[in-house]
mmCIF file of the N, C-alpha and C atoms, coordinates in Angstrom:
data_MODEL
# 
_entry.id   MODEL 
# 
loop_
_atom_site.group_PDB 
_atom_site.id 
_atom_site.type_symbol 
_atom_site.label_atom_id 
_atom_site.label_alt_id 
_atom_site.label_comp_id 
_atom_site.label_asym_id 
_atom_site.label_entity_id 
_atom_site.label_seq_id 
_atom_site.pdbx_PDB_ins_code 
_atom_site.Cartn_x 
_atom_site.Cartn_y 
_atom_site.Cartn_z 
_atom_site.occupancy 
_atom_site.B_iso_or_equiv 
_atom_site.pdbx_formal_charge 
_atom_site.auth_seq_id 
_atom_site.auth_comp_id 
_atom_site.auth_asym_id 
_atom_site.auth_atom_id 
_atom_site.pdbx_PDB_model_num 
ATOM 1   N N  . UNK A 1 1  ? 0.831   -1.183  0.000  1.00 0.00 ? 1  UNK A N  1 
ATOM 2   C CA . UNK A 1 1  ? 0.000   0.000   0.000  1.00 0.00 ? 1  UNK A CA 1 
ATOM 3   C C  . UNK A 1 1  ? 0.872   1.241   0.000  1.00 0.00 ? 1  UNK A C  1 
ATOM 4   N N  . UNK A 1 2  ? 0.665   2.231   -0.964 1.00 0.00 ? 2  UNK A N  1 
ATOM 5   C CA . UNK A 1 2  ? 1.061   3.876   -1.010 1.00 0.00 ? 2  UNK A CA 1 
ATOM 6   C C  . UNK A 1 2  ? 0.561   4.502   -0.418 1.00 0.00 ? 2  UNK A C  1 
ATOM 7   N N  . UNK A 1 3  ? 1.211   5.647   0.053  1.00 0.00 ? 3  UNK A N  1 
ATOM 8   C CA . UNK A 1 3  ? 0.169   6.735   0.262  1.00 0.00 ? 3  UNK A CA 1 
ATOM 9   C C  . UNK A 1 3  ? -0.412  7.384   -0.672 1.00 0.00 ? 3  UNK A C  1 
ATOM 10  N N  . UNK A 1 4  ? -1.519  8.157   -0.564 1.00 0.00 ? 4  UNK A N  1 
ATOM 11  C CA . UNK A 1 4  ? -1.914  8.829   -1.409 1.00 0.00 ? 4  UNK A CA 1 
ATOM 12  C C  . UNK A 1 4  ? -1.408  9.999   -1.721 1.00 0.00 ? 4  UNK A C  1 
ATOM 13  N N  . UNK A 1 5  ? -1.270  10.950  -3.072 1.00 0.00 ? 5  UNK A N  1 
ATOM 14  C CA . UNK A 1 5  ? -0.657  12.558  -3.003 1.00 0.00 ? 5  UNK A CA 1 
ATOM 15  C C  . UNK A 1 5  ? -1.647  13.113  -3.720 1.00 0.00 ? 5  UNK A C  1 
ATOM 16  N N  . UNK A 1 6  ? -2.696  14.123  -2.573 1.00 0.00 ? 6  UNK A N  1 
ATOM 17  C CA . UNK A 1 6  ? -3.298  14.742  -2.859 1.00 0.00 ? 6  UNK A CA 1 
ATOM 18  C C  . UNK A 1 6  ? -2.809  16.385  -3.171 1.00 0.00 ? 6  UNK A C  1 
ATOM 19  N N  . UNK A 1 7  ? -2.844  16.734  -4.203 1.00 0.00 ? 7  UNK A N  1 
ATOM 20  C CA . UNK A 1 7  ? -2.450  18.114  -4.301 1.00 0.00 ? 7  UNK A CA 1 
ATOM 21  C C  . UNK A 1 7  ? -2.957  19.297  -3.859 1.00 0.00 ? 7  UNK A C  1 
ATOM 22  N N  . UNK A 1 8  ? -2.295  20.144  -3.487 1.00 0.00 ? 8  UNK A N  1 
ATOM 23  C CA . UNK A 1 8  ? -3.096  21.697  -2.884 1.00 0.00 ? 8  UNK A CA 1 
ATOM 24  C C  . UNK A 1 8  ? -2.496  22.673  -3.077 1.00 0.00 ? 8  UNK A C  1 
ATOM 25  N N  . UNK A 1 9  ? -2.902  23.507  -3.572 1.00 0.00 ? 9  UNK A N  1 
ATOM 26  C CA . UNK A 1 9  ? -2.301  24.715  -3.876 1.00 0.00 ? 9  UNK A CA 1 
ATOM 27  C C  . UNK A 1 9  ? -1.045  24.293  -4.605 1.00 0.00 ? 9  UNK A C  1 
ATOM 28  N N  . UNK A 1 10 ? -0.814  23.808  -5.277 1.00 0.00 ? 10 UNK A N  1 
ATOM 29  C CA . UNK A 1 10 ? 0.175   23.733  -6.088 1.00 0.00 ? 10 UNK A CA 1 
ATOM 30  C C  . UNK A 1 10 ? 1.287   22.602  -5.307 1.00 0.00 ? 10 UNK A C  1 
ATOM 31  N N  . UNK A 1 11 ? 0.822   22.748  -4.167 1.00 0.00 ? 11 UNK A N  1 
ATOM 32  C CA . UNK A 1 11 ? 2.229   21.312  -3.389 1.00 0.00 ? 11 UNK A CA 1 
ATOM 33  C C  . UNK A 1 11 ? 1.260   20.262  -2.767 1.00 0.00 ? 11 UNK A C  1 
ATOM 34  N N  . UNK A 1 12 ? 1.984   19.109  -3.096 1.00 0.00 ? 12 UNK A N  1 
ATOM 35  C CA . UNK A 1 12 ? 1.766   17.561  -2.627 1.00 0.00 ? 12 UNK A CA 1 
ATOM 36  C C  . UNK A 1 12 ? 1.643   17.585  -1.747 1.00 0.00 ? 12 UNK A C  1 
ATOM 37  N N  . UNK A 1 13 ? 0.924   17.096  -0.864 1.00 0.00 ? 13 UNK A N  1 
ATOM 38  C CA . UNK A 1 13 ? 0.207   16.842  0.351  1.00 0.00 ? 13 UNK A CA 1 
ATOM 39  C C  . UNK A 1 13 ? -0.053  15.464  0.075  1.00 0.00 ? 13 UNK A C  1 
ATOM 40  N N  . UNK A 1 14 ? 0.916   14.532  1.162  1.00 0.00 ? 14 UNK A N  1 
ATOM 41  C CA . UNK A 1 14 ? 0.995   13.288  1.568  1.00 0.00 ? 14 UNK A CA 1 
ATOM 42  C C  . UNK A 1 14 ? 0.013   12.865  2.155  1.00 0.00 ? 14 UNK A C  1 
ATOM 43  N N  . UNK A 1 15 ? -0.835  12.108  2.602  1.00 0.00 ? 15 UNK A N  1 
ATOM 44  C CA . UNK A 1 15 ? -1.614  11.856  3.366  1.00 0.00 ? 15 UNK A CA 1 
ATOM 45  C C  . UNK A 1 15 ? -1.870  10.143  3.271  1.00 0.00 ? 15 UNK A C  1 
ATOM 46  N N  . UNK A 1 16 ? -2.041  9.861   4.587  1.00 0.00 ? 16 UNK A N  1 
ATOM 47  C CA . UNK A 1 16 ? -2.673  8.502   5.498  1.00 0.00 ? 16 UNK A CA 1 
ATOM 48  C C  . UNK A 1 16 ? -3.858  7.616   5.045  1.00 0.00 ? 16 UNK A C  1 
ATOM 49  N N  . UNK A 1 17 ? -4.037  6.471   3.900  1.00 0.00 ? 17 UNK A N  1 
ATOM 50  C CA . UNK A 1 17 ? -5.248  6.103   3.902  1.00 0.00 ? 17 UNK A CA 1 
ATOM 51  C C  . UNK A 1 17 ? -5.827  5.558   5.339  1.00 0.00 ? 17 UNK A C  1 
ATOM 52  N N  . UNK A 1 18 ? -7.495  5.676   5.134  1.00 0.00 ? 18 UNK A N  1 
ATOM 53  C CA . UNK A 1 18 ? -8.011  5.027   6.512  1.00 0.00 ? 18 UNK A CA 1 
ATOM 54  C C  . UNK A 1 18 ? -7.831  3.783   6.256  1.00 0.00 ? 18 UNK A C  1 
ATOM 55  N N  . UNK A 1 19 ? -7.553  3.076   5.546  1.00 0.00 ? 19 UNK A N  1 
ATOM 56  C CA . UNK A 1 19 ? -7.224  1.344   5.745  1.00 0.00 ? 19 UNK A CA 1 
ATOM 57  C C  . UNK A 1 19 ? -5.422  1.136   6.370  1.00 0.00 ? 19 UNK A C  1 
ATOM 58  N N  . UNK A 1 20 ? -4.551  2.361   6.041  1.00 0.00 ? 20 UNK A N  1 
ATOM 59  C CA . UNK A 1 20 ? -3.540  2.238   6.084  1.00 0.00 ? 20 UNK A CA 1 
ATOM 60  C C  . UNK A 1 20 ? -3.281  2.619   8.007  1.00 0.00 ? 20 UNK A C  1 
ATOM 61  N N  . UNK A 1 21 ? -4.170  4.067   8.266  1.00 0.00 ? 21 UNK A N  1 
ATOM 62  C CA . UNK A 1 21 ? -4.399  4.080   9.554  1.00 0.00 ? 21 UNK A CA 1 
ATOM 63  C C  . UNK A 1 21 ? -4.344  3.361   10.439 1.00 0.00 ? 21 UNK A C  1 
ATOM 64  N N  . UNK A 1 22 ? -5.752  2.335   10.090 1.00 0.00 ? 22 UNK A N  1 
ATOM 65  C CA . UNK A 1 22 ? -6.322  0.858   10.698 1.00 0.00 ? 22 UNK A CA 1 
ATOM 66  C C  . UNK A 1 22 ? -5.331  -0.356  11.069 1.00 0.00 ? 22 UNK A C  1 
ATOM 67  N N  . UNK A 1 23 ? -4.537  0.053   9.790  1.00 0.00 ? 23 UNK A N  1 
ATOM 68  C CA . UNK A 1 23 ? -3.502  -1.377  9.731  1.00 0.00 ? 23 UNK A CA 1 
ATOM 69  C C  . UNK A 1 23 ? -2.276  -1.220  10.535 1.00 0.00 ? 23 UNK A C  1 
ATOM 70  N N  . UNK A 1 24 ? -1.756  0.010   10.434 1.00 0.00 ? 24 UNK A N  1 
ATOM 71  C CA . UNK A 1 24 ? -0.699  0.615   11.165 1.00 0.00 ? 24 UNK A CA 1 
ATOM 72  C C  . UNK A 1 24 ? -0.582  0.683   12.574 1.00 0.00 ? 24 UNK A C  1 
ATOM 73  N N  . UNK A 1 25 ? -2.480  1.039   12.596 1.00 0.00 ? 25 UNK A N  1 
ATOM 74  C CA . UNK A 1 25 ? -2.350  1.307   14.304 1.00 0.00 ? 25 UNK A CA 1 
ATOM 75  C C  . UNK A 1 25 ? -2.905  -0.075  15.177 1.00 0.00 ? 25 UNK A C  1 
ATOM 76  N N  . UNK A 1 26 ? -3.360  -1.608  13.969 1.00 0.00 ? 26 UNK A N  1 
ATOM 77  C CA . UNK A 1 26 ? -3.484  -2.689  14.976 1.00 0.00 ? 26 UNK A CA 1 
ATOM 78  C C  . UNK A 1 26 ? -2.026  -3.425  15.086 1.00 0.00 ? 26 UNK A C  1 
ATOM 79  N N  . UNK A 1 27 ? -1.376  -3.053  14.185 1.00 0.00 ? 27 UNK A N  1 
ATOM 80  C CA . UNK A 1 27 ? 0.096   -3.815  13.885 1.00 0.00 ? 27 UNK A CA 1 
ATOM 81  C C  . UNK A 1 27 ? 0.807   -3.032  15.255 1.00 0.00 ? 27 UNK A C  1 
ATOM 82  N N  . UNK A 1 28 ? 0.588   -1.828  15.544 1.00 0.00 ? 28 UNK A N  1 
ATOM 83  C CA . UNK A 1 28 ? 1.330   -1.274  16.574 1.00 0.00 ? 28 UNK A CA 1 
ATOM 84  C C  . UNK A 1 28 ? 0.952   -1.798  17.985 1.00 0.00 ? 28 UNK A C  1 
ATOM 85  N N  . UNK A 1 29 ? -0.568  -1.263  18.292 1.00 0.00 ? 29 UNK A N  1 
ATOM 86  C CA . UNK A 1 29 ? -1.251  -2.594  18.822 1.00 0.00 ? 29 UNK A CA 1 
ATOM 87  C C  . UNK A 1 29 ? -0.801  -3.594  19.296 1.00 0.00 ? 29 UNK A C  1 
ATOM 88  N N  . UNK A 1 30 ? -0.516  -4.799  18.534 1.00 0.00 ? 30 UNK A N  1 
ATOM 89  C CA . UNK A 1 30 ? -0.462  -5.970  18.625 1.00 0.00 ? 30 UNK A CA 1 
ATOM 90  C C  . UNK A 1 30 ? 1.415   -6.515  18.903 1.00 0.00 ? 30 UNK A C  1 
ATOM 91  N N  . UNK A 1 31 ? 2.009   -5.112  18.440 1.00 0.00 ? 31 UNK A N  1 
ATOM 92  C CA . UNK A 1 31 ? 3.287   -5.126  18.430 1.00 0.00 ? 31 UNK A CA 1 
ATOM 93  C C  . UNK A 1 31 ? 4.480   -5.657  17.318 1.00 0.00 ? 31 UNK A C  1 
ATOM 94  N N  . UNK A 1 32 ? 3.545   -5.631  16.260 1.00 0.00 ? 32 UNK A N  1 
ATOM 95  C CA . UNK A 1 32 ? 4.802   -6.374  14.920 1.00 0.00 ? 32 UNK A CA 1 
ATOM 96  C C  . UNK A 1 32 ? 4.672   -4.980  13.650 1.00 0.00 ? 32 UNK A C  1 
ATOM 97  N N  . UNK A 1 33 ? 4.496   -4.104  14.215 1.00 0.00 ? 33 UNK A N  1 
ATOM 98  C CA . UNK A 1 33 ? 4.807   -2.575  13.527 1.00 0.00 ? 33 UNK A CA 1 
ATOM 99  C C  . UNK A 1 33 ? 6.194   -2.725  12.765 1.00 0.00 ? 33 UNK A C  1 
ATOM 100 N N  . UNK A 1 34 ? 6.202   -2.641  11.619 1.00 0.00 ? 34 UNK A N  1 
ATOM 101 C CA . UNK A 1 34 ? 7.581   -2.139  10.951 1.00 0.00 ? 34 UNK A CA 1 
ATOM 102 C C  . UNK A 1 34 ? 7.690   -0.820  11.198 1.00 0.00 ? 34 UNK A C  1 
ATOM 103 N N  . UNK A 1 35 ? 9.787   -0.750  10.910 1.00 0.00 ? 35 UNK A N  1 
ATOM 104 C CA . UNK A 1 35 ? 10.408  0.550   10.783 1.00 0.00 ? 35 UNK A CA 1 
ATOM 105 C C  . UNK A 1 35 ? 9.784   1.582   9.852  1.00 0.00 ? 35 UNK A C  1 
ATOM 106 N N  . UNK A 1 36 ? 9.639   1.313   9.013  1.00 0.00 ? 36 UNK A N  1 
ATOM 107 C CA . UNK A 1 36 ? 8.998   1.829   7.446  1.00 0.00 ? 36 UNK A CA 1 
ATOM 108 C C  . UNK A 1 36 ? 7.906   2.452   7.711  1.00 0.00 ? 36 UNK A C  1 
ATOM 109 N N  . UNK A 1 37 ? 6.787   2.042   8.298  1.00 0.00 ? 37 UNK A N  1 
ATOM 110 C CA . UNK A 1 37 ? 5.209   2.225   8.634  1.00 0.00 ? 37 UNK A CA 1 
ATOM 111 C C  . UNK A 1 37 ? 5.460   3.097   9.662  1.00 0.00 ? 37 UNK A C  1 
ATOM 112 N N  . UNK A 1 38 ? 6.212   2.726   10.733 1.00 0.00 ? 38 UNK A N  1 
ATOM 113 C CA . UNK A 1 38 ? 6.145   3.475   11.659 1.00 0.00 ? 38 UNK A CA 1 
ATOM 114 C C  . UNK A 1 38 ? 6.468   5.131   11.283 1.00 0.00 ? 38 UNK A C  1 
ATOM 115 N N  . UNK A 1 39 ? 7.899   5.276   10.606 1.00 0.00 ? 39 UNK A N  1 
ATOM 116 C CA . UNK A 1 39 ? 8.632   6.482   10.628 1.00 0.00 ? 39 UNK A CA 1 
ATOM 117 C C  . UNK A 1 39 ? 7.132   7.357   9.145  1.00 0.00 ? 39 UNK A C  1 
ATOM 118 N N  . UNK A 1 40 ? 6.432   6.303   8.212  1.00 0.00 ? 40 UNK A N  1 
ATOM 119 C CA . UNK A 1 40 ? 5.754   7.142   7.492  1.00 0.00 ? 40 UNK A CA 1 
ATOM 120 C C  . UNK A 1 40 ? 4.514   7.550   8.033  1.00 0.00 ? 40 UNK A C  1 
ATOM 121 N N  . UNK A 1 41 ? 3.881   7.173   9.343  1.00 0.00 ? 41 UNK A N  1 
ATOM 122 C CA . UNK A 1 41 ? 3.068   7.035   10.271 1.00 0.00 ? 41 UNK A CA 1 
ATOM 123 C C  . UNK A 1 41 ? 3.388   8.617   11.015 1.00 0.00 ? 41 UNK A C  1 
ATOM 124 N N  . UNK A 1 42 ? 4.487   8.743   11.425 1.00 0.00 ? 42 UNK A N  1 
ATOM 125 C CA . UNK A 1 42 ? 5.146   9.723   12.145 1.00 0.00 ? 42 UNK A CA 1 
ATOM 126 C C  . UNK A 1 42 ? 5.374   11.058  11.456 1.00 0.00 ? 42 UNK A C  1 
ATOM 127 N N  . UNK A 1 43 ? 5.940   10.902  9.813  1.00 0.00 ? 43 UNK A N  1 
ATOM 128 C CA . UNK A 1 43 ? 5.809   11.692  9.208  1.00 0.00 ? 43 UNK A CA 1 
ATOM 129 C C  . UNK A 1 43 ? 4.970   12.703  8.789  1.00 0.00 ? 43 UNK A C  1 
ATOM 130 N N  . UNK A 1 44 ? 3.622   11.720  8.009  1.00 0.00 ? 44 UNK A N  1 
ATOM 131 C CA . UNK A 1 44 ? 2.632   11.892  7.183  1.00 0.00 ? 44 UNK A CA 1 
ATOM 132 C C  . UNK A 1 44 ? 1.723   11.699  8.270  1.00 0.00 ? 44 UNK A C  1 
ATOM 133 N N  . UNK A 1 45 ? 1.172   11.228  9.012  1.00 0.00 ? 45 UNK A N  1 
ATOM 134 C CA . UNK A 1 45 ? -0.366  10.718  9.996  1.00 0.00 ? 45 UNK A CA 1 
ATOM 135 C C  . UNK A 1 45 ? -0.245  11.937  10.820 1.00 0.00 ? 45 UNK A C  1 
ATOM 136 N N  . UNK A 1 46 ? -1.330  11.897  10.509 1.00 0.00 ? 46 UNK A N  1 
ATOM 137 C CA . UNK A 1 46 ? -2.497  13.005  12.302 1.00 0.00 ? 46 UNK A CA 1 
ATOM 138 C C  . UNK A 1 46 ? -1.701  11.871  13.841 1.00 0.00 ? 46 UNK A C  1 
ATOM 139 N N  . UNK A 1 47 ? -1.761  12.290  15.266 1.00 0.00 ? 47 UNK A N  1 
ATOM 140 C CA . UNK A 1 47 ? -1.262  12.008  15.989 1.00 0.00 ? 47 UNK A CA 1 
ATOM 141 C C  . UNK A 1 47 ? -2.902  11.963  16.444 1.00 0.00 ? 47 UNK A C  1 
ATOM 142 N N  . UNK A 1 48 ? -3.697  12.726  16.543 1.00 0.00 ? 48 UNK A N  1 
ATOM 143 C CA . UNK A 1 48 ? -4.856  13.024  17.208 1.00 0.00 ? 48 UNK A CA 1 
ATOM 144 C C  . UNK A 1 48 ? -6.072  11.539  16.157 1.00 0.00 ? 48 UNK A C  1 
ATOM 145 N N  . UNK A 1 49 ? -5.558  11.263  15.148 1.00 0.00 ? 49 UNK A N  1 
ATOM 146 C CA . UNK A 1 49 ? -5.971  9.814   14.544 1.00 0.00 ? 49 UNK A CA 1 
ATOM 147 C C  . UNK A 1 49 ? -5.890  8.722   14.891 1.00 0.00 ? 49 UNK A C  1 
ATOM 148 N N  . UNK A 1 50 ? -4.436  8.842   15.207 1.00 0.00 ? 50 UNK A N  1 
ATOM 149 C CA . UNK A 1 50 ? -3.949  7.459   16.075 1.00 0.00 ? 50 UNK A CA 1 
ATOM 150 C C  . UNK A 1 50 ? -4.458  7.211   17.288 1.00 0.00 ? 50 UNK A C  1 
ATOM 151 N N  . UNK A 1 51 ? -4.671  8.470   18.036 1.00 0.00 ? 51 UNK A N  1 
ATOM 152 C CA . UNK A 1 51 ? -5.046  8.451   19.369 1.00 0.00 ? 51 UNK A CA 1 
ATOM 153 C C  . UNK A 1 51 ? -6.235  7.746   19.305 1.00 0.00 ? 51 UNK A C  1 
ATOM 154 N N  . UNK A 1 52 ? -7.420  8.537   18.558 1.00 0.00 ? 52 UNK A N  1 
ATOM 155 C CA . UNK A 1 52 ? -8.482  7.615   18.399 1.00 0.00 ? 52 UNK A CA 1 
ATOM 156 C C  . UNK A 1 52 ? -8.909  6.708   18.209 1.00 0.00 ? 52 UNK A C  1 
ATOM 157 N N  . UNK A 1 53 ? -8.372  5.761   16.975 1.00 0.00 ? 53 UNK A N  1 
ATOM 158 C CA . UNK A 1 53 ? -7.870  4.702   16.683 1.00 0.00 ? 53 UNK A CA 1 
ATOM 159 C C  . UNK A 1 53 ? -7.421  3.402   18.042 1.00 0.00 ? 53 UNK A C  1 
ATOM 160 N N  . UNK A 1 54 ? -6.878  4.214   18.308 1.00 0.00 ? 54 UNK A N  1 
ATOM 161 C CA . UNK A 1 54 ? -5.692  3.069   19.426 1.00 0.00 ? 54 UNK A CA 1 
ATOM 162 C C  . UNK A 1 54 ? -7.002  3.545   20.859 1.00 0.00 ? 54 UNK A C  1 
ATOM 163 N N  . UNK A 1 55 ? -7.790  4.323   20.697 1.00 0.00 ? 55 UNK A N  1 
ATOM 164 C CA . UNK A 1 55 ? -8.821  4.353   22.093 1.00 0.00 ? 55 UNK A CA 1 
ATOM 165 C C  . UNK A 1 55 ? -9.878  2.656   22.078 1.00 0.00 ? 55 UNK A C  1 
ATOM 166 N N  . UNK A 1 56 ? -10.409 3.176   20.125 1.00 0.00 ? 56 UNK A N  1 
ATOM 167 C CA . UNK A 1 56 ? -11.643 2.409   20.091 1.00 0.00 ? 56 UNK A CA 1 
ATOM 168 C C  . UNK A 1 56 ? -10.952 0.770   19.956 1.00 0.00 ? 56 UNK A C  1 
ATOM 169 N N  . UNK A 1 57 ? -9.390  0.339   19.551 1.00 0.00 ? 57 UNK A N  1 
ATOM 170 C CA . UNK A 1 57 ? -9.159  -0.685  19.880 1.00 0.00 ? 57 UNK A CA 1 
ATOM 171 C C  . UNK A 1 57 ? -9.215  -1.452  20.814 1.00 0.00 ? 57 UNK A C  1 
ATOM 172 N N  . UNK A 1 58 ? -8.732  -0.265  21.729 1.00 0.00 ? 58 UNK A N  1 
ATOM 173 C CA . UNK A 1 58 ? -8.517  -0.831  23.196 1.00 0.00 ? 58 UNK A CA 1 
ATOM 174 C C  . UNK A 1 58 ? -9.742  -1.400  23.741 1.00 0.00 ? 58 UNK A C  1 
ATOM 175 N N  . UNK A 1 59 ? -10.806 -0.190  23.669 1.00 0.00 ? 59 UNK A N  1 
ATOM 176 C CA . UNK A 1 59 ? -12.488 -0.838  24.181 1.00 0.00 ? 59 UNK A CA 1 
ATOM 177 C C  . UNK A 1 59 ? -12.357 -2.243  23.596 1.00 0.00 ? 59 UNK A C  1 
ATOM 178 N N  . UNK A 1 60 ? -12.330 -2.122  22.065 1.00 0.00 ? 60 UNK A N  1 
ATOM 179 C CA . UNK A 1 60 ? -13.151 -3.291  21.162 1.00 0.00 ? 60 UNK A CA 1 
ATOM 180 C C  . UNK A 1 60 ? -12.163 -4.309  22.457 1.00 0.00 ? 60 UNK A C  1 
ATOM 181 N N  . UNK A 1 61 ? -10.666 -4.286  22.366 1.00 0.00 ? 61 UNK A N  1 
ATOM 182 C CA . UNK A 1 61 ? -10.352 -5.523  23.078 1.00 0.00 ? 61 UNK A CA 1 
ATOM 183 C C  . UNK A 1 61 ? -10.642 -6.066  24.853 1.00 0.00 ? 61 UNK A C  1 
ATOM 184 N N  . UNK A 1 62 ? -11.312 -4.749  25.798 1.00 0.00 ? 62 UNK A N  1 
ATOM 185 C CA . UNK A 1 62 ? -11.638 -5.022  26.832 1.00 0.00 ? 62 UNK A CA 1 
ATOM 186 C C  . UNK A 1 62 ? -12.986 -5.963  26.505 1.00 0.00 ? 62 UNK A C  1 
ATOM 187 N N  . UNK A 1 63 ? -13.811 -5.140  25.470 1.00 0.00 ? 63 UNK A N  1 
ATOM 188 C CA . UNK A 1 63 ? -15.339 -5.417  25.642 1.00 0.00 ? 63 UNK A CA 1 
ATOM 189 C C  . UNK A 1 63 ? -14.968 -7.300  25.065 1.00 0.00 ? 63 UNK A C  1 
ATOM 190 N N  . UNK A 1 64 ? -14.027 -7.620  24.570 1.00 0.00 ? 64 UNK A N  1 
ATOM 191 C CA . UNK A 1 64 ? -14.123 -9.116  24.212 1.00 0.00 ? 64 UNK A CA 1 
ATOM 192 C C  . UNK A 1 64 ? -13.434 -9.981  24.998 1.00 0.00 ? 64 UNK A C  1 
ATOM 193 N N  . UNK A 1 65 ? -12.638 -9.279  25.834 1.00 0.00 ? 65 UNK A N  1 
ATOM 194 C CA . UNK A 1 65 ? -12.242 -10.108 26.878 1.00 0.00 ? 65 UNK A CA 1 
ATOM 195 C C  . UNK A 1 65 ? -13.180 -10.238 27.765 1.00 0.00 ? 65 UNK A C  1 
ATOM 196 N N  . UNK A 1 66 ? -14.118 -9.266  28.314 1.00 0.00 ? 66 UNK A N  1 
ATOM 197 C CA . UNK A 1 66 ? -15.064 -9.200  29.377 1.00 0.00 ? 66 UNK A CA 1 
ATOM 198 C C  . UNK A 1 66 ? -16.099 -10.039 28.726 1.00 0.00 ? 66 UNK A C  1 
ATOM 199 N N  . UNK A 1 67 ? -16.739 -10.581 27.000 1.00 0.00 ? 67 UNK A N  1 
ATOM 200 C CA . UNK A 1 67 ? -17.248 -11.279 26.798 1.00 0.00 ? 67 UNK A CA 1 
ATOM 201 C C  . UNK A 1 67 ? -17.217 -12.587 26.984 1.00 0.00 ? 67 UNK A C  1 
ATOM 202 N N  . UNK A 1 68 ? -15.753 -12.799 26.510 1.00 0.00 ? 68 UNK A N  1 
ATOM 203 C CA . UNK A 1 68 ? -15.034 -14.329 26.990 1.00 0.00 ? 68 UNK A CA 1 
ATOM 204 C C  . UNK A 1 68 ? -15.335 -14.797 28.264 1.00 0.00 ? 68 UNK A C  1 
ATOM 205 N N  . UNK A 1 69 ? -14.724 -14.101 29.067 1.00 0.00 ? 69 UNK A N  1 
ATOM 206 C CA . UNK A 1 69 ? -15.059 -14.456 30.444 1.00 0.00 ? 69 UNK A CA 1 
ATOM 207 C C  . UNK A 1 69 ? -16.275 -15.021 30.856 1.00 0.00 ? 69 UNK A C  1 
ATOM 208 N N  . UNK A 1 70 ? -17.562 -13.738 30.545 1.00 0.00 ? 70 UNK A N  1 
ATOM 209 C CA . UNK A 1 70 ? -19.167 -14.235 30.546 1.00 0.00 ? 70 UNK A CA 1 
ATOM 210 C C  . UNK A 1 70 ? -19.253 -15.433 30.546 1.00 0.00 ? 70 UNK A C  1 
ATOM 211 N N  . UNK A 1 71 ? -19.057 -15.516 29.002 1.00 0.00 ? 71 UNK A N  1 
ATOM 212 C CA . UNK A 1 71 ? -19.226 -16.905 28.420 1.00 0.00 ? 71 UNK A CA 1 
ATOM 213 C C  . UNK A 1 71 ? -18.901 -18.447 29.035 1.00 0.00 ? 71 UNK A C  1 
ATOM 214 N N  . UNK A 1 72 ? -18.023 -18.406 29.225 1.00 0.00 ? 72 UNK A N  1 
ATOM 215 C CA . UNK A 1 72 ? -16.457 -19.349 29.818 1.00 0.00 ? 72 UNK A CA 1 
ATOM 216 C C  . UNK A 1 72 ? -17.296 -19.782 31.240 1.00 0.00 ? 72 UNK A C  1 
ATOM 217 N N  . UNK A 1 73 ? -18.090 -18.120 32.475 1.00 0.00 ? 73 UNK A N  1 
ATOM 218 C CA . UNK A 1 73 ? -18.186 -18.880 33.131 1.00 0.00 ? 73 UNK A CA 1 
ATOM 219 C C  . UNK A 1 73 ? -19.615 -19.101 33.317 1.00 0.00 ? 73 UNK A C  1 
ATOM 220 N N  . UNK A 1 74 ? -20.736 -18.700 32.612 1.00 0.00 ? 74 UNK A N  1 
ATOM 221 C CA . UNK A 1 74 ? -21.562 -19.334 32.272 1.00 0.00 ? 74 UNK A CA 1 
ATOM 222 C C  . UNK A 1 74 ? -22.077 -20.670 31.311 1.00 0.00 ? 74 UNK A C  1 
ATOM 223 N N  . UNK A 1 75 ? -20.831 -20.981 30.541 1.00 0.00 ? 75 UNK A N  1 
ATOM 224 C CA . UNK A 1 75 ? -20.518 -22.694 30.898 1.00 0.00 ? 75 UNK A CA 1 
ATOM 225 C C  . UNK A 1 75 ? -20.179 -23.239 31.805 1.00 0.00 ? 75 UNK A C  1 
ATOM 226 N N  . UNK A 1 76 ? -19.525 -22.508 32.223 1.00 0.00 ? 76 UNK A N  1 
ATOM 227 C CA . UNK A 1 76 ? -19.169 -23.743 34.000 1.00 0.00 ? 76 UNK A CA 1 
ATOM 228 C C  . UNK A 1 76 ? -20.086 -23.604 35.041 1.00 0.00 ? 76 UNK A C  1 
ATOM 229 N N  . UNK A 1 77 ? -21.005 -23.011 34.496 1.00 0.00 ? 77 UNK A N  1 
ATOM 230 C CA . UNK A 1 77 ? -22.180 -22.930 35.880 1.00 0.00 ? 77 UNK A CA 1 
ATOM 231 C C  . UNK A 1 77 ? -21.791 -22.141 36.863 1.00 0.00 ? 77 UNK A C  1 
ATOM 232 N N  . UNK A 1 78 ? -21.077 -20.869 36.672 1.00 0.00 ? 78 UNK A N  1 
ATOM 233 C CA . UNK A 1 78 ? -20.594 -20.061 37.758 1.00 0.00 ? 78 UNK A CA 1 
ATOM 234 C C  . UNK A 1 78 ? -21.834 -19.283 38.118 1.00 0.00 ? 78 UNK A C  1 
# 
């Protein structure tokens, strides 16, 4: 995946796809982030994107651990 170069006013303006966002910020996440992604992440990306991003992950991964659990111990008859 590239980035995209949207033009403005006459100069290139780099910018972040939202799939590239997504991917960047579960790989960071999860911890197998490349050098490459990272430093064009740092470059080119909103900081206030990532933030968001890396908020609603975090929920998505509490709210499925706290599901698991449910589950797990309402099979065991807890």
């Amino acid at each position: 995946m590239g980035v995209n170069k949207i033009p403005k006013n006459g100069d290139e303006k780099i910018r972040i796809t939202f799939a590239q966002l997504l991917l960047s910020t579960f790989s960071a996440f999860i911890g197998i982030q490349s050098n490459a992604n990272r430093e064009r992440d740092f470059k080119h990306g909103k900081i206030s994107h990532f933030i968001l991003i890396g908020l609603l992950f975090g929920l998505v991964f509490i709210f499925t651990i706290v599901g698991v659990v449910n589950i797990v111990l309402n099979l065991a008859g807890a």
